[in-house]
N, C-alpha and C positions, 0 to 999 in steps of 0.2 A: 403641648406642655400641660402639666398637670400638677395641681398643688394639691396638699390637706387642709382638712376643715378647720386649725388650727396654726395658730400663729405659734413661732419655737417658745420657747421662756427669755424675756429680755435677759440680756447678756451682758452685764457689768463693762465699763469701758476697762475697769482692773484685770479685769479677766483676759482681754483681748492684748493688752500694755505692758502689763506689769513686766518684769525682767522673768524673764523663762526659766523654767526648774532644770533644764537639761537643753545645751543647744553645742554648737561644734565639736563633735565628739570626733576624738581616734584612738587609735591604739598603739602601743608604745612599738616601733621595731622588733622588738624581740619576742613581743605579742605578750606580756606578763602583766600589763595597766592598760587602764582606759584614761584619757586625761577627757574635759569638759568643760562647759561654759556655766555656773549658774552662781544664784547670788551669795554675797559674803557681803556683809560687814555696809552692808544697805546698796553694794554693788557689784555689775557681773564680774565673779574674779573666774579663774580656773584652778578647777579639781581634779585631784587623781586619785585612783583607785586602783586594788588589784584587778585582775579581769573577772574574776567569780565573785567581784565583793557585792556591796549595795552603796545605796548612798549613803548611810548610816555609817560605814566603815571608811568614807572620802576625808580626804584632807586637803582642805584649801591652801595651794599653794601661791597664788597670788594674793594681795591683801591692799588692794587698791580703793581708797575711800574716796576718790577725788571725778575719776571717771570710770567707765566699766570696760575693760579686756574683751578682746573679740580674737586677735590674732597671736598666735600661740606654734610653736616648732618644736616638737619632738629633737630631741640630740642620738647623737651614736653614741653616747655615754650616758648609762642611765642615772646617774647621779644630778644630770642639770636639763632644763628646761626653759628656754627660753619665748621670749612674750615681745610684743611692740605695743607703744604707747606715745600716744599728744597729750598737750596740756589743753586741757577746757575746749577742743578741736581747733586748731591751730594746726592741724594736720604736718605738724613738724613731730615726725614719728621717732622714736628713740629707740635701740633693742636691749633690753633687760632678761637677765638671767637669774633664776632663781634656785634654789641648792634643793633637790627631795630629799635628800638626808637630812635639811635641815630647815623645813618649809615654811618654818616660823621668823628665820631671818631675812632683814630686809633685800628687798632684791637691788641687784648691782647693775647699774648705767653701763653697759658697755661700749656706748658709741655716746659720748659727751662731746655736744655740737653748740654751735651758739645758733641763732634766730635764723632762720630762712634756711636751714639745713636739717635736712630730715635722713631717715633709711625709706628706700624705695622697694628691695626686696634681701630676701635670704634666702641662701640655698644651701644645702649639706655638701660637703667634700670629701665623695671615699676616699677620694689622695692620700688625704693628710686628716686620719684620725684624731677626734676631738679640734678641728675648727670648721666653719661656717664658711663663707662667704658671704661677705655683703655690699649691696651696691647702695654709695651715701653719698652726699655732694659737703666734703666740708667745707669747700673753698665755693660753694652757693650754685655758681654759675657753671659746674661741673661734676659729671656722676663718674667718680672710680670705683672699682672695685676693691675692697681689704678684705681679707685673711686676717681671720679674729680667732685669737688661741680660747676658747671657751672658760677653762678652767682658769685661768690667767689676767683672760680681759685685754692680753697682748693685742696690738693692731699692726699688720704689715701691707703697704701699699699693693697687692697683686697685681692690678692691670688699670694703666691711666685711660684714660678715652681724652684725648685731647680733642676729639670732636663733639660739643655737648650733643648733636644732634644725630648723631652713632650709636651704635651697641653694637658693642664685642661680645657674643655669645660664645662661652667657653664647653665645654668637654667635662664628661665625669673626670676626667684628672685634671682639670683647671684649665686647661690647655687651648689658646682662642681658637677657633674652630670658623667663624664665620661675623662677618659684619653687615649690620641691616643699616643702610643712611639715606636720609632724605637729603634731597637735593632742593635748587631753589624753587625749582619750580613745583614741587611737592611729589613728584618721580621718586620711587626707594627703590632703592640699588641692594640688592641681597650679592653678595662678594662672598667667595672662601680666603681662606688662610690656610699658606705654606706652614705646615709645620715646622719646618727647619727651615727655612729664612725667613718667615713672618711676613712676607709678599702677599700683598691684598690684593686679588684677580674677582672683577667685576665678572657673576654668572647671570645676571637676571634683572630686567630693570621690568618692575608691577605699577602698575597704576598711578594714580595720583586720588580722583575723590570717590573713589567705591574703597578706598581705606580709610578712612577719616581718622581710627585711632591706630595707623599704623597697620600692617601685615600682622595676623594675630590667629590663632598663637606662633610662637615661636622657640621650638622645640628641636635639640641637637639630638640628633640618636645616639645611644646609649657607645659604639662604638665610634662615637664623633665624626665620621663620613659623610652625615646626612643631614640635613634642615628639613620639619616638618614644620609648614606656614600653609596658614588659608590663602587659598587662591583661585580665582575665576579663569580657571585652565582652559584653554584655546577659545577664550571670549565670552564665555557661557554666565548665562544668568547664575546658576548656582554657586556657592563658597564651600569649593571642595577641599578635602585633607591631601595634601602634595608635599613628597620627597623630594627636595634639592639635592642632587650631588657633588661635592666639595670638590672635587676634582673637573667633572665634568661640564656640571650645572645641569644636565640631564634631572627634566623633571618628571617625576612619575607618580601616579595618583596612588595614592594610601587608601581613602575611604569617600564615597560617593554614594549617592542616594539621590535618584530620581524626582527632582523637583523638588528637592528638599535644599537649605542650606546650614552648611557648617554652625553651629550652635557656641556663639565666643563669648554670651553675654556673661560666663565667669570672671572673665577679666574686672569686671568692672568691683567683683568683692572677691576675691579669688580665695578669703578665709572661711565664707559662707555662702559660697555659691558652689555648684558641680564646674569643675572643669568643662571643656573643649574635648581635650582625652585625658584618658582615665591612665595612668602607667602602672608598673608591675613596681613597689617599692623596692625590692629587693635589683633587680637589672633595670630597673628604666624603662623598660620596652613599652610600645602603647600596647595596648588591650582591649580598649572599646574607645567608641565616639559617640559623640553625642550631636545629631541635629535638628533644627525646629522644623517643630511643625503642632497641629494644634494641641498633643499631648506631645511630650519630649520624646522623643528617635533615638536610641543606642544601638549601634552597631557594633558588634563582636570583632576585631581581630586576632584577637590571641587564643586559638582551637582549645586552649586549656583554659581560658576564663569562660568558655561556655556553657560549661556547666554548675560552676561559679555562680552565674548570673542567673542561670536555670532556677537555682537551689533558691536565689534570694528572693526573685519574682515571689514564689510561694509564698512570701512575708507579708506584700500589701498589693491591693489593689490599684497601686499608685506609679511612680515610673521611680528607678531609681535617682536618688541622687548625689549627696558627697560620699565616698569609699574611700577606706584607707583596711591596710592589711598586715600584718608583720613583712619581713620579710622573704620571707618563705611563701605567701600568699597560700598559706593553711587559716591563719584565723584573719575573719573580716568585719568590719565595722560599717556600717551601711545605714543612710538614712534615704528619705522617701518623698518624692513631690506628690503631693495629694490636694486636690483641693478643699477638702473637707476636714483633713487632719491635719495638723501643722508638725511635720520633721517626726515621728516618731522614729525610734533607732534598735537596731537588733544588732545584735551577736550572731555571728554564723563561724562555726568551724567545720572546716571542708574533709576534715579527717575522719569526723566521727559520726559527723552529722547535725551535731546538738544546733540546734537554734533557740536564743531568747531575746526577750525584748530587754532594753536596757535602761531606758528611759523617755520619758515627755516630756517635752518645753511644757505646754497646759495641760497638765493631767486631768482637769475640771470640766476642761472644753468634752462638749459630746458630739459627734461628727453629725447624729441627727440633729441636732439644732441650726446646722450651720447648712450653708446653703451652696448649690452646684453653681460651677463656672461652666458655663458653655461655648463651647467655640463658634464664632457667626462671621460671614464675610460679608461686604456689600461694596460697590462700586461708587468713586469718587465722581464729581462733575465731570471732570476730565478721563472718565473711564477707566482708572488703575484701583485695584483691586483691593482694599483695607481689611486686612482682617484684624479681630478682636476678641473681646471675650464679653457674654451679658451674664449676670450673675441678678438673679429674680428674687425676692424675697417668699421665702417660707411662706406656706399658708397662708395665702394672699393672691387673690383673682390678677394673672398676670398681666392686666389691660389698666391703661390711662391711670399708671402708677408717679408718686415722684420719683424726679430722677438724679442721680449725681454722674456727671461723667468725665472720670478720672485718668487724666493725664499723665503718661509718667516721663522719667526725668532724662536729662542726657543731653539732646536728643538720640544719641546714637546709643541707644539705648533699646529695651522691648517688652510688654508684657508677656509673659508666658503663664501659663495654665500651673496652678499652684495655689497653696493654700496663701493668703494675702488678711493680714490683719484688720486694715482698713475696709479692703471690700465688706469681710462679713460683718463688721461693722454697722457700717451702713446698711447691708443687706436686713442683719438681724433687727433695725430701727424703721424698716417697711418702705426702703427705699430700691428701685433699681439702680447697676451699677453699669454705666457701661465703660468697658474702656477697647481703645481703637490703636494698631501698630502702623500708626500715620505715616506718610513717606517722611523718609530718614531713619524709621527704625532700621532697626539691624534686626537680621536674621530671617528678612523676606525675599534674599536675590539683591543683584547689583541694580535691574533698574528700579526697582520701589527703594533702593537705599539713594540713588544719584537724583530721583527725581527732584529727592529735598533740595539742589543745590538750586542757589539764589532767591529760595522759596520761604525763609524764616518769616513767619508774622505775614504771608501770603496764604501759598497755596494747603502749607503745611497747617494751618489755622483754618482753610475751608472748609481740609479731612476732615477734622472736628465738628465744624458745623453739618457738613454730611451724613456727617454719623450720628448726630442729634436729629436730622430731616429722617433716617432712615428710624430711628428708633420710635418717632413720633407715629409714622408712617404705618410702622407694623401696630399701633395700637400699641405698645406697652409704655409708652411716656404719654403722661400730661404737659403739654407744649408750654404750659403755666408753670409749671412747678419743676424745672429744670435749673440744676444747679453746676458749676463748673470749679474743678480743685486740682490741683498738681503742685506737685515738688519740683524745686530750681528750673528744666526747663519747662515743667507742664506746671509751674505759678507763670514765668511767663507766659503759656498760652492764654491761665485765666486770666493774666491782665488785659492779652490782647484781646480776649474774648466780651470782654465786657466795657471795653475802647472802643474796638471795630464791630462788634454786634452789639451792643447794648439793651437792644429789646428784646435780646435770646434767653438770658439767662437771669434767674429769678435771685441768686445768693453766687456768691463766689467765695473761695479762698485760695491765696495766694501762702505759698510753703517755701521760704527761702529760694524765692523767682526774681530774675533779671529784671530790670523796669527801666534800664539806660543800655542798649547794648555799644554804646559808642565809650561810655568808662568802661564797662568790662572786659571790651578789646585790648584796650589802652593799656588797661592792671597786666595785660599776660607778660608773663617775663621775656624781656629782647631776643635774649637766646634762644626761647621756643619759635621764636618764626617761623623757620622753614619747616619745623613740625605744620606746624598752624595753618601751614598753605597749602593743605589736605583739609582739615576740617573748618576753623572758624573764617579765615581769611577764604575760602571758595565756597564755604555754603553761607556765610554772612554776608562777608565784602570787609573792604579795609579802611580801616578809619584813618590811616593817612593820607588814600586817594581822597578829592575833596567832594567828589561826586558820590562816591558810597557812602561816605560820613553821612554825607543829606539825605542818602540810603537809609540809612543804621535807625541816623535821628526819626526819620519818616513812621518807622517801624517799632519806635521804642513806646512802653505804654507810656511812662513819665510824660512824654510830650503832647500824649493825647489825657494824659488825666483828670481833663475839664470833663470828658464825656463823661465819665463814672458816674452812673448814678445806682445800681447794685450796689445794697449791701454786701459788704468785704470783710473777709477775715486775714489777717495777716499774722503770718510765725517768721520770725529772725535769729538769727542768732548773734551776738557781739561780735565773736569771734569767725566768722565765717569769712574767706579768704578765699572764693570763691565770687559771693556776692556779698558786698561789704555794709553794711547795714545804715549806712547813708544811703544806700538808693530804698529800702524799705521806707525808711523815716519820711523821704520827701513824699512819697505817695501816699502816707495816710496824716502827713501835716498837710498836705491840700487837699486831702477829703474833708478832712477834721475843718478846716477853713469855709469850706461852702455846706460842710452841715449834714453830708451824705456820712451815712450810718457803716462804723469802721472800726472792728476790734484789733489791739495789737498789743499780740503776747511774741516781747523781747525777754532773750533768754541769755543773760551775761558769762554762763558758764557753757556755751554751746558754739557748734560751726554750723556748718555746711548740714544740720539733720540738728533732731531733738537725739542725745542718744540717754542719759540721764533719767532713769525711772518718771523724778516728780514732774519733770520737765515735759514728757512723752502723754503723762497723765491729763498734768493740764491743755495741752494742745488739744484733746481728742474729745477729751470733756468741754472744751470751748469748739470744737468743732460738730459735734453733737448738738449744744443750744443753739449753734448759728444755722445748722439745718433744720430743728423741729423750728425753730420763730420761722423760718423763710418759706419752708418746702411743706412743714406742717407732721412730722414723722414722730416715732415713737421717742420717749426722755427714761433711761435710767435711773434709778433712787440716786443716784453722784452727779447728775448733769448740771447740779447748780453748786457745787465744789469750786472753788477758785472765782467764780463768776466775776464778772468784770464790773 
């Protein structure tokens, strides 16, 4: 490796935070607008445009002062545009519709629910021009589907699920086509449906814990015959793309790739992340896939998106990532995983040829400043194979550097190769980054995903230290100046990291992380059980067996949080419903009690994440002084903004 004589130009934490000028871009069906994420009114709302305009000629159709817009739905009617929205993150999501003819008026609630009732998702219905679908639980403890007249606000029940632990996957004409159900023992049953008698015949019964979140994706084909779901076809380490047959159950492989696996981790923001596969707007059809590996894998299916993709490649040097296209799939909207640039977005028209760029979240950011991800693997104690990413700071002798190594959340979750706000962050403050897809992630094969099972706050916590030994090893960490951070499940890690190693790690912060995992069991809704007995109940254990409980408790930092003696940083939010912010409070009212050095920034208008500009600001600006006082790195002109 090799660096310049020259360190980049410190890089504002604003720079890195702030709400981005341009982020979830598509283009309207009929290919005539561009709709968009950027800020209004002091937060993210969404803008539309024609397709040849600027942003100079956009008009903000959402006008959300309270929190910022991320998820947003094109209609078949170009008159309305509908958006999803929580209060203060309470993740009780509502769907709202707003008029483009009339962008200035308030937008209309069209799913009015009381407390513990959200929308889950939306779908378009060629069937039945100008309505939705949507799947909502208003009666709490169960998700149906309605048929929403858009223009109207009308609601008609479509399809009950009297199983809450079911999904009825229906057909471009609404029509149920197939049902996916866990059973008790956490077994899912992928079943068809008679068209004309509605007879549910069992084709396929899949796993139990190499699903943790269920069989995913799960996609009807376009002439509803078919289910495409990931799957570990005739036992195989990889998550291949497989055709069920409705009739037969006859499964047949879609898309595979050599050691590669199925790419799902969309699911988890399915409004800003790339898909699984990519479909043709206008027929449904898939078109390409997406698998991991250390730079993202797209695979072509559809001989006429190959040149499509051809064209776009030419754009960046980066991989693709979200697309959307009219229906016609003549004009395209395409953004870009890079790790040096974050999302920039082009125009491409397949008719004429023209390409333009359309916009940048950081127009400021300069990609030489910011610093390369590198892909690096190394072996666990127990010899299973962790791959990662190290990301080395600019112009800076790459040896016996500090280090942070950054956990990310889920667990069944993964880092992938992309540009990542935090990393260069810390990168550009003369820190190394490492982060590791420890067993349990996804997207490494079934046995690096099963190994996690019974391993929370064990084996899965060793990876980490592994990857800390390995990092020290190659010479680029100072063994002194290591620091350990993660969100929800990677702050649990750095609780248990500085619980159960406490001589490892120099500074920690903990980011809306578990610290009781025996309440957070407890919190899950009854009715998710038999979900649950795929992921937390088989890679945990069950807090109503009495032997795991003493399990859970053994493992939870809360009970070890006499060891803490790292300085800690701690972020909450009121509102989080996820981890509820009594279990933050106790961890740093009993640091706070024996005198160990412990900031906590609680955020009353937040969940489960900071998403809130000032909110985001202050966090990283306090994450910033708690690694230059611990690890010793570089401070911003704003590091001491909000200080505590």
């Amino acid at each position: 490796m090799t660096t310049s004589d020259a360190q980049p130009r410190l890089i504002e934490v604003e720079e890195f935070f702030a709400d981005p000028q341009f982020v979830v871009p598509s283009i309207s069906p009929d290919g005539t607008r561009i709709a968009y994420v950027a800020p209004h009114r002091g937060r993210r709302n969404v803008w539309v445009r024609g397709v040849d305009q600027g942003h100079d000629d956009a008009v903000p159709v959402t006008h959300d002062t309270r929190r910022g817009i991320t998820t947003y739905h094109w209609t078949d009617d170009p008159r309305f545009l509908l958006y999803e929205q929580d209060t203060d993150g309470d993740e009780d999501w509502h769907l709202h519709r707003v008029d483009l003819d009339a962008p200035d008026e308030p937008a209309v609630d069209l799913t009015p629910m009381g407390p513990g009732s959200r929308v889950f998702a939306v779908e378009p219905l060629p069937a039945v021009p100008g309505s939705v679908l949507v799947w909502m639980n208003p009666q709490v403890e169960r998700i149906d589907v309605y048929r929403v007249d858009i223009a109207s606000g009308g609601k008609v029940l479509h399809h009950e699920e009297t199983d809450p632990l079911a999904a009825t996957l229906l057909d471009r004409q609404g029509r149920p086509a197939f049902r996916v159900a866990t059973e008790e023992d956490g077994t899912i049953v992928v079943s068809g449906i008679d068209r004309s008698s509605g007879d549910v015949r069992p084709l396929r019964r899949m796993g139990g814990a190499e699903y943790p979140l269920s069989v995913n994706p799960q996609m009807v084909t376009p002439d509803g015959d078919g289910l495409l779901v990931g799957s570990y076809a005739d036992g195989g380490d990889d998550l291949r793309l497989v055709r069920i047959d409705r009739e037969t159950g006859e499964e047949t492989v879609v898309a595979a790739v050599a050691g590669l696996t199925l790419d799902t981790f969309g699911i988890l923001a399915p409004a800003v992340l790339p898909p699984a596969v990519h479909t043709h707007r206008g027929t449904g059809e898939p078109i390409a896939v997406r698998f991991v590996g250390d730079r993202p894998h797209i695979e072509v299916l559809d001989p006429e998106f190959a040149p499509v993709l051809a064209e776009l490649a030419t754009l960046s040097d980066g991989v693709l990532g979200t697309l959307s296209s009219d229906v016609s799939g003549r004009c395209w909207v395409a953004t870009f995983l890079h790790d040096r640039e974050p999302g920039v977005t082009w125009f491409y028209d397949h008719a004429t040829g023209e390409k333009r760029r359309l916009g940048r979240p950081y127009p400021d950011l300069d990609p030489a400043d910011l610093a390369p991800m590198a892909p690096v693997r190394f072996p666990a104690r127990d010899g299973l194979p962790l791959p990662g990413y190290l990301t080395l700071p600019v112009g800076v002798p790459p040896e016996n550097l500090p280090m942070v190594l950054l956990v990310h959340g889920g667990p069944w979750s993964q880092d992938i190769w992309g540009y990542n706000p935090e990393v260069q962050l810390m990168a550009n403050r003369g820190y190394a980054v490492l982060q590791v897809n420890f067993r349990g992630s996804t997207g490494y094969g079934r046995r690096h995903l099963t190994a996690a099972v019974g391993e929370y706050g064990r084996a899965m916590q060793g990876d980490l230290v592994d990857a800390v030994g390995w990092a020290v090893a190659q010479g680029y960490a100072d063994p002194a100046r290591i620091a350990v951070s993660g969100v929800s499940y990677g702050g649990y890690e750095a609780l248990v990291g500085i619980t159960a190693t406490p001589d490892l790690f120099a500074a920690a912060i903990d980011y809306v992380g578990v610290s009781d995992l025996v309440t957070a069991l407890r919190a899950l809704p009854p009715f998710t059980r038999r979900y649950n007995a795929n992921s937390w109940y088989r890679y945990l254990g069950d807090p109503d067996v009495p032997e795991q409980e003493a399990e859970l408790r053994a493992r939870s930092p809360i009970t070890m949080v006499e060891k803490i003696r790292t300085p800690l940083l701690v972020a909450q939010g009121a509102n989080d419903v996820r981890v509820p912010q009594a279990q933050s409070d106790r961890i740093v009212a009993s640091l706070r009690e024996r005198g160990v050095p412990v900031e906590y920034l609680l955020a009353h208008d937040e969940g489960h994440g900071f998403e809130n500009e000032e909110n985001r600001l202050r966090l990283y600006r306090a994450v910033e002084r708690h690694l230059a006082r611990h690890l010793g790195g570089r401070r911003g002109t704003t590091a001491e903004v909000d200080a505590a």
